[in-house]
Structures are given as C-alpha cells and as structure tokens.
MIDRENVEX-215897 format. One record per residue (C-alpha): x, y, z. Coordinates in steps of 0.02 Angstrom, whole numbers, padded with zeros to 5 digits, always signed. Example, Ala and Ser with C-alpha at 12.3 -4.5 7.8 and 13.67 -1.06 7.14 Angstrom:
+00615-00225+00390 +00684-00053+00357 
This chain:
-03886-01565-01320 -03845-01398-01232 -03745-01483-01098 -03653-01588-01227 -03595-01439-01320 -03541-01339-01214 -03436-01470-01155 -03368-01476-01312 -03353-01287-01342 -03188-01215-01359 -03115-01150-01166 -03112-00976-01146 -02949-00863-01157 -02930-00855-00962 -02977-01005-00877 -02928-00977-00672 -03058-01065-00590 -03088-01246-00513 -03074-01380-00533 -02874-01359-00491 -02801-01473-00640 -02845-01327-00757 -02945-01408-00894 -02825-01559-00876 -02651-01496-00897 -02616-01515-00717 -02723-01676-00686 -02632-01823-00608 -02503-01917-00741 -02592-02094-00726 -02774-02004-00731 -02712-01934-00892 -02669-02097-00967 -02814-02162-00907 -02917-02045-00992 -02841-02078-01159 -02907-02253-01152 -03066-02306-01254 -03197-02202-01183 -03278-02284-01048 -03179-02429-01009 -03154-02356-00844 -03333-02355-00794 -03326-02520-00690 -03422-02611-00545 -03358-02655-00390 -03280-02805-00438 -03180-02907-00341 -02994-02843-00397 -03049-02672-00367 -03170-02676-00228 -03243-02512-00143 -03210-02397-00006 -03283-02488+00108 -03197-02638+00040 -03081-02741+00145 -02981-02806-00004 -02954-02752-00194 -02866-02609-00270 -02973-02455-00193 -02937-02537-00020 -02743-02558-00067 -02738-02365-00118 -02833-02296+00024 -02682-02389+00141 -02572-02319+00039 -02620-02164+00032 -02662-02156+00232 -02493-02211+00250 -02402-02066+00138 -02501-01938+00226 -02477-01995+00409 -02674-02037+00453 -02737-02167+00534 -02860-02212+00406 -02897-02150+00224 -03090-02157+00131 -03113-02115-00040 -03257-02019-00083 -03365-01990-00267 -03487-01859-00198 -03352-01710-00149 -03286-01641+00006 -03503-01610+00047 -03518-01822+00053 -03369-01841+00176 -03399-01696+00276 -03562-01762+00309 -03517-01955+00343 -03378-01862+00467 -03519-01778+00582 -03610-01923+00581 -03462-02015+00638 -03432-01892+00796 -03605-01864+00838 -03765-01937+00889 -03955-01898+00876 -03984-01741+00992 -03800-01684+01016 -03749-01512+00994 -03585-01479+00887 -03495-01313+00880 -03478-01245+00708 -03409-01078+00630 -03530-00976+00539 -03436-00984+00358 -03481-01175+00360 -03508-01250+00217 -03710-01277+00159 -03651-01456+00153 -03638-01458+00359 -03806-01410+00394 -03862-01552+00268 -03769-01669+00384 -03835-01591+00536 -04031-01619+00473 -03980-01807+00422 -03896-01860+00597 -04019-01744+00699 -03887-01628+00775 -03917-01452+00851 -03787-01346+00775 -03701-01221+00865 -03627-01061+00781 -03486-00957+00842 -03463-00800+00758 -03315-00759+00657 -03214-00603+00650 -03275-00474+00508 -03181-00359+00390 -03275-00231+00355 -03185-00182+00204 -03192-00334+00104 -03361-00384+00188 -03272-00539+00241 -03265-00665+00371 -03095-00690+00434 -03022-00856+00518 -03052-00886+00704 -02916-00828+00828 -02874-00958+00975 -02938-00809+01112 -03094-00799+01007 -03124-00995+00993 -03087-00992+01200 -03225-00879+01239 -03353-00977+01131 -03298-01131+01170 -03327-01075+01356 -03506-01010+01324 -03557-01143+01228 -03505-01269+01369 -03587-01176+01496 -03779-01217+01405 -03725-01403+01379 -03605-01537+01328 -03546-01518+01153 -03513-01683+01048 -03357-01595+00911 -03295-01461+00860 -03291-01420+00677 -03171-01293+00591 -03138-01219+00415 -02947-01184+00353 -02916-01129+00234 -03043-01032+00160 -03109-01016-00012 -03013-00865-00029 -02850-00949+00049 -02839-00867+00220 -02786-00981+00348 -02821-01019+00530 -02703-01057+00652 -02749-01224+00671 -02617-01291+00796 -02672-01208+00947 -02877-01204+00881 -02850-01387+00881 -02770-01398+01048 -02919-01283+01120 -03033-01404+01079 -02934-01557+01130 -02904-01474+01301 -03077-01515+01306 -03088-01672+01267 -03171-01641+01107 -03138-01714+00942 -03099-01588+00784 -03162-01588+00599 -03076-01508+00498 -03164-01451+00313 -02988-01440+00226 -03073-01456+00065 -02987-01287-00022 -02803-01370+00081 -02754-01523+00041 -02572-01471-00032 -02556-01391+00137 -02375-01432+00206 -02323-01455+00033 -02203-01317+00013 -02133-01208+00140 -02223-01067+00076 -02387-01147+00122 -02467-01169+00302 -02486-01346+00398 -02591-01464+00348 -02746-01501+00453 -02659-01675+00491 -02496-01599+00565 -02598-01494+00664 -02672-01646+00751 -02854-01629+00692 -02946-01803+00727 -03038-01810+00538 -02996-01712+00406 -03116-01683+00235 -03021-01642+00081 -03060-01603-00108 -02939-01662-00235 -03029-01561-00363 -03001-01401-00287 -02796-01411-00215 -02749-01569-00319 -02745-01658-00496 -02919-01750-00464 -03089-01752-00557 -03219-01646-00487 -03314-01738-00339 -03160-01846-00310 -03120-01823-00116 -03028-01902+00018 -03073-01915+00238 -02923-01955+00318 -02943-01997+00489 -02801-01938+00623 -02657-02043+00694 -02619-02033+00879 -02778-02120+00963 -02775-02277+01061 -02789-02413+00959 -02977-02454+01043 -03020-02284+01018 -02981-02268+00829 -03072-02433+00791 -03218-02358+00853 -03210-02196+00743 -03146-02298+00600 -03323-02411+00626 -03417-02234+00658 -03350-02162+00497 -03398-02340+00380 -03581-02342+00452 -03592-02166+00410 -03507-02190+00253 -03628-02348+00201 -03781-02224+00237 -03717-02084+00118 -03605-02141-00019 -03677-02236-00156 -03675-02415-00164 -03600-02403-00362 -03457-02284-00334 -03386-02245-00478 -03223-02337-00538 -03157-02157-00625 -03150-02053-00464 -03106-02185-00346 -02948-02179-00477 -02956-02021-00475 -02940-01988-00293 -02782-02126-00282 -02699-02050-00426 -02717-01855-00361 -02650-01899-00189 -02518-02009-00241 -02450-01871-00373 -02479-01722-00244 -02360-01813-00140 -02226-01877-00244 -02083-01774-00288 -02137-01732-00452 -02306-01669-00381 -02189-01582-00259 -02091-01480-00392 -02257-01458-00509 -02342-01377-00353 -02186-01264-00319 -02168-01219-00514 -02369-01169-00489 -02331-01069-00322 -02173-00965-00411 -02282-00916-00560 -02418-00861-00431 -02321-00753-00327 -02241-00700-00497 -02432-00637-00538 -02470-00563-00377 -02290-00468-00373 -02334-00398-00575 -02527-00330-00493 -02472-00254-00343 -02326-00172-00463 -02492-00101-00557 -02572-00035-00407 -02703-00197-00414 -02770-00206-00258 -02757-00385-00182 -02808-00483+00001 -02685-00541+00086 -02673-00746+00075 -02598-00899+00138 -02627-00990-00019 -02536-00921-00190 -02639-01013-00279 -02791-00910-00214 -02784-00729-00279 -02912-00610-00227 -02910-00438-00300 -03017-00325-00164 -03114-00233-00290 -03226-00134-00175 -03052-00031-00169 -03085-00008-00342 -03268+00053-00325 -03335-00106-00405 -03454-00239-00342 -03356-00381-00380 -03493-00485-00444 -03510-00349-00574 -03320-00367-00610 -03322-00523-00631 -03471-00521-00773 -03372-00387-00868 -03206-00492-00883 -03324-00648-00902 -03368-00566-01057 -03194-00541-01106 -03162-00712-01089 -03069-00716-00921 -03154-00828-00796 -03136-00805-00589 -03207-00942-00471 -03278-00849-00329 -03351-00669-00368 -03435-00576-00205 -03479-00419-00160 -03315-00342-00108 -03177-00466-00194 -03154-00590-00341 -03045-00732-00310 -02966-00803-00458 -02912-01011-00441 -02735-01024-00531 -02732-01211-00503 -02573-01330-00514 -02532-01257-00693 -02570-01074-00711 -02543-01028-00902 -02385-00927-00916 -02494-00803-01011 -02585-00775-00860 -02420-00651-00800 -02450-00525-00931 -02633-00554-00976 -02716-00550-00803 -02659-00357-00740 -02692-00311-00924 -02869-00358-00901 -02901-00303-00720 -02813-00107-00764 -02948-00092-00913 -03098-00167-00798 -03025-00007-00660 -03023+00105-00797 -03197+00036-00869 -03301+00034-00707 -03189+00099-00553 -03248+00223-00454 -03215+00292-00279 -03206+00135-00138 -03347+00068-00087 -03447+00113+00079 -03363-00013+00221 -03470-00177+00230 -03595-00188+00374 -03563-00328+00500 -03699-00480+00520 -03806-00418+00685 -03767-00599+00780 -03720-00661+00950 -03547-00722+00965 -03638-00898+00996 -03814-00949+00937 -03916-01109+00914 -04073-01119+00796 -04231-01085+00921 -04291-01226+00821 -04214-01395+00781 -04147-01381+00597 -04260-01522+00547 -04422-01468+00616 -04402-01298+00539 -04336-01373+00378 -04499-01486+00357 -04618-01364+00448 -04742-01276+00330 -04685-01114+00259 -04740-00979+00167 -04646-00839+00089 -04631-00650+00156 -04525-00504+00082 -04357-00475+00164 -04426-00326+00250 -04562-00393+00339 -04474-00533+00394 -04427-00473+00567 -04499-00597+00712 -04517-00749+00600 -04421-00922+00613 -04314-00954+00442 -04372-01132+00355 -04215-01112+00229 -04061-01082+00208 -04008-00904+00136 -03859-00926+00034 -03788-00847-00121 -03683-00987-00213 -03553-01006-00208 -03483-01001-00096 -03614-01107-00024 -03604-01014+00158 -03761-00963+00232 -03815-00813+00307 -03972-00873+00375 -04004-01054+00455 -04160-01130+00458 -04248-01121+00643 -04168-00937+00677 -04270-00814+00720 -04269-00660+00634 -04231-00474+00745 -04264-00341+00668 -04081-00285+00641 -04037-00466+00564 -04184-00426+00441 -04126-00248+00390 -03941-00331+00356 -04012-00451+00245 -04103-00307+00142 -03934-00252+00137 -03852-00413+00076 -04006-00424-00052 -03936-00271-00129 -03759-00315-00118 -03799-00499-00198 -03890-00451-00356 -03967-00587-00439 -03910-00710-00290 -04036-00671-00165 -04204-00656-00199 -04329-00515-00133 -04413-00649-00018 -04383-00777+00110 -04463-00934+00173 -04518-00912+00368 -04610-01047+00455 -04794-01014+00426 -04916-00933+00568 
C-alpha cells in the first residue's frame, strides 16, 4: 500500500515540477470533468464508437483529424506510452535495418531504445558545452553543417534527428537546422517533447511544425494539460501526396509494433482534450496568464541577486547554482526537505517546472526559499565544468545491439579505459547518456567519467558494464 498512500498523501508546499497541469489545476477543462465521473468509467476497450489510433473510424480517429488539422500537420497519432513510444515508432518510420541516422548527443535514452529495436547505427554529433553550468547547449546551423558534412563523407545517412527545446527550455534555431538537413534531402525528427505550446505566444519560439520539421514527437504532460504518458506524433504538411502516404504507412507499421494493442481510453482522451484546450483561445490566455506570472518570478530572483540561465521557455526556470557554490543536486535535497519540489536537479543548475498554473504564492515563496538555501550552503562558485573528451562525430565501434546483448562484466570507472561500453551511462533524469553502448573507452573519456561520478552522487555508480574479454 506504499504506492497507494502516497498517492493519497497531502502535496507538498511547493509543487514546480511535471507533469505541467500542476496536480490538476491546469489539466484540460473536459479531462477535468471527466475525471469527476464514477471512477473508472473511463477505462474502456476499443470499441467501435471510439476506435484506436490506428483506427480508421470512431472518436480517437475523429480527434486525431482534428487535431492534425488545428495544428497544420499532415497527420496526427495519439500515443499512451509518452513522447519515448512515439519517438521510437518515428525512427522506425524513417529508417531501415542497417541505416545510420545522425543524432545529437543530449538524445533522449528513449532514442537509443529505438535504435536497438529497428537495428540502426546511430551517429552522434557533438553539442556545444558551457562550461559553467556543465551544460550542453543547442546546435548552431555552422555546427550542424560541419557534421552533417563529415558524417556524409563515411556514408549515406537515413534522418536527421534534433532536440528543441531542451529540458531546461533553451531553444535551437530550428528553421535553418531544418533547412540544413532538407538541403540534403534528409528527413527531420524533431523530439519536441518539453515544446509543444511552442508558437503559442509571442514570447515563445516556433514550433517544430512551423519550422518545417517532417515528424514531430510531443508530450502533453510536460507543455500541456494532459495525463502523464499522454503524447501526440504529428507528421509534417508539405510532401507530395505519394510521398506522405508512404510515411503515414511507415509511421502505423511502426506504431502497430510498439504501442499496445489495449490503449487506454483515459489518455487517448487525454491527449484530444490537452491539444484541443492548448489551442483554443482559452488555452491561449491560460498559457499567457502562466507566462506573465513566470517572468513575474524570474524578474522578483534576479531583483534578489538569484542567479538564473538564460531560457526560451518561461515556464522553465533554472537557477545556476554552481554560481552559488552548490551542487545543485544537493540544493535541490535541502529545499526538498522544505517542501519545495524542482523537476530536474544536476550538477551545476536546478530547473524548476512552473507548469500552465504556477501558484501565485510561488512569487514571494520561491526567492524566499532559494536566499535561505544561499545563505545555508553557498559558498564560493564552483570550479568550471570539464567538457566530455569526444569527437565532433562518432559512431559506436560496435553495433548498439551486439554490444547491448554481448556478455559483460563489470569494472571500476577507473580501469575502464580500452573497453567497449555494454550500457548506457545515464543519471536520470534527464535520461541523456554520457556513455553509449559499443563505444570504446580512451583513457581521457574514462577520467571524465570519474569526474561525472563525483559530480552525480548517488546517480552514477562506482562501476560500469564493458563487454567482457
């Protein structure tokens, strides 16, 4: 009964984390009244008035026009296993067995996943690095020219995949990344999951759509009133009608093969409802009432000396605590205990979620709280943040799924230098790895991640998994 009680504990004073309807005051109007039915009344089949995603008729078919249609795509696909399920049924659609697809290196966890299932050979392009937050920043078109051109010049690649915005709210211009890529001839996905009121508001960036992205993969837990795993793939307008067909077929094989075959009634609502509220006019005006509180908030911290990374996103507020001389994972235990709760705590920042209703309380409470955490555990600014060692474009000496299923054995971080990962290293969240399986180890890659060991306490452990001898 653990689970069941703390479900039905009390929340805590400070709620600013996902999912983005803040413990239901912002969730979508008809998800609220459906939630006030008899409980479980909503947990339904497929039957024939409400169909499925992949559905040609019935309700979930009628919403997912809709909703392609209010948005400007092509084609819309509900999803019940999170922005992870789609992004994964998108790959597949784009690539086959034995292509190579160019990915950033803050993909999400979810991507390799989809890379072992279709049998792709990722290909990472670095990122730019910020030293003093220990962050990776958003491509720049020169940068994604130069990789694009290397990785062209060891083969063809099937898609390109990009990330915008980030967990932390930065933003990529996607416009020209997009037309890089399509210069080439080579289809975009874009993991929007952390965007989808992008375009919104004008104090917001473009949405992944209007920047001409071919499929986009967004959350409608985490940037809209939905349930968590609700999501939504919305594939691009502006093919040839023979051409989209194809992709739209590519995307429902792919989508039979991942999603489960008893979807549940509840988030397939739950998507409709999200979208169709984000996009109305009252989910206009509840979104811009939710921006002017946040910049209210980040205007009230700076006034206190807080200080905070720049964003894209309001809704995203980072306070860069290695400014303050604190680890920001152990910042974000000591206001944990105090009853304020962040989303994303990492070494060098914690990013607080305000969500499409930030409390009002949150003005005054919020810079209260982070002053007494300075005056409790600041000290003078942390040492810059070391760079990952890596090529500006690698591929794993070792298909992904070979190394993944190859036998293993475990070796301390330090004498892991000349050994092939069989894992994934990645502290969660944010569910970005620093290690892929089938990379081989140097020894300065090894002495980073003895760095990131300390950084990460708790979140990495003192060993890895290499293939064995």
């Amino acid at each position: 009964m653990a689970l069941l009680e703390r479900l039905l504990a009390a929340p805590p004073a400070l709620p600013l984390h996902l999912p983005a309807h803040a413990r239901g005051h912002a969730l979508a109007p008809g998800l609220r009244r459906l939630l006030r039915q008899a409980p479980g009344r909503w947990d339904l089949p497929e039957l024939p008035e409400i169909g499925g995603p992949l559905e040609a008729e019935g309700a979930v078919a009628e919403a997912q026009a809709a909703a392609a249609a209010r948005l400007g795509a092509e084609r819309c696909w509900f999803g019940v296993n999170g922005a992870s399920g789609l992004l994964q049924v998108a790959l597949l659609a784009l690539a086959r067995p034995g292509d190579r697809v160019l990915l950033p290196r803050n993909l999400h966890r979810s991507l390799l996943h989809g890379c072992v299932l279709g049998q792709l050979r990722p290909v990472l392009f670095d990122l730019p690095f910020d030293p003093a937050t220990g962050l990776w920043l958003p491509p720049t078109p020169a940068g994604l020219e130069r990789h694009l051109a290397e990785a062209l010049a060891a083969g063809p690649l099937a898609a390109v995949v990009l990330v915008s915005p980030s967990y932390q709210g930065m933003a990529a211009d996607l416009p020209a990344l997009v037309a890089l890529a399509h210069q080439r001839g080579l289809p975009v996905l874009l993991d929007e999951a952390h965007g989808a009121y992008g375009g919104l508001d004008p104090r917001l960036p473009a949405s992944g759509l209007a920047s001409g992205a071919d499929l986009v993969v967004q959350s409608l837990q985490k940037a809209a009133g939905g349930l968590a795993q609700s999501a939504a793939l919305l594939q691009g307008a502006g093919a040839d009608a023979q051409a989209a067909a194809a992709r739209s077929a590519a995307i429902e094989r792919a989508l039979l093969w991942l999603q489960t075959s008893s979807p549940s009634a509840l988030l397939l609502a739950a998507a409709a409802t999200a979208l169709e509220h984000l996009h109305s006019a009252a989910g206009r005006r509840q979104l811009a009432r939710a921006i002017t509180t946040a910049l209210q908030l980040r205007s009230r911290l700076q006034q206190a000396g807080v200080p905070l990374l720049p964003s894209a996103d309001p809704l995203r507020l980072s306070v860069h605590t290695a400014a303050l001389g604190i680890n920001g994972l152990d910042a974000d235990a000591w206001l944990m205990e105090r009853g304020v709760i962040a989303e994303l705590p990492e070494p060098g920042c914690l990013t607080f979620c305000l969500g499409l209703a930030p409390p009002r309380r949150v003005l005054r409470q919020l810079p209260r709280h982070v002053q007494a955490l300075q005056r409790a555990l600041g000290a003078p600014p942390l040492a810059p943040f070391s760079a990952p060692p890596l090529p500006p474009v690698a591929e794993p000496e070792w298909p992904l799924e070979q190394a993944w299923r190859a036998p293993w054995q475990r070796v301390p971080l330090a004498q892991a230098t000349g050994r092939l990962a069989a894992e994934p290293l990645c502290p969660y969240p944010p569910g970005i790895p620093l290690l892929i399986p089938g990379e081989r180890i140097d020894a300065a890659r090894a002495d980073w991640l003895v760095q990131q060991q300390q950084l990460w306490p708790g979140q990495i452990a003192d060993t890895v998994k290499v293939v064995a001898d």
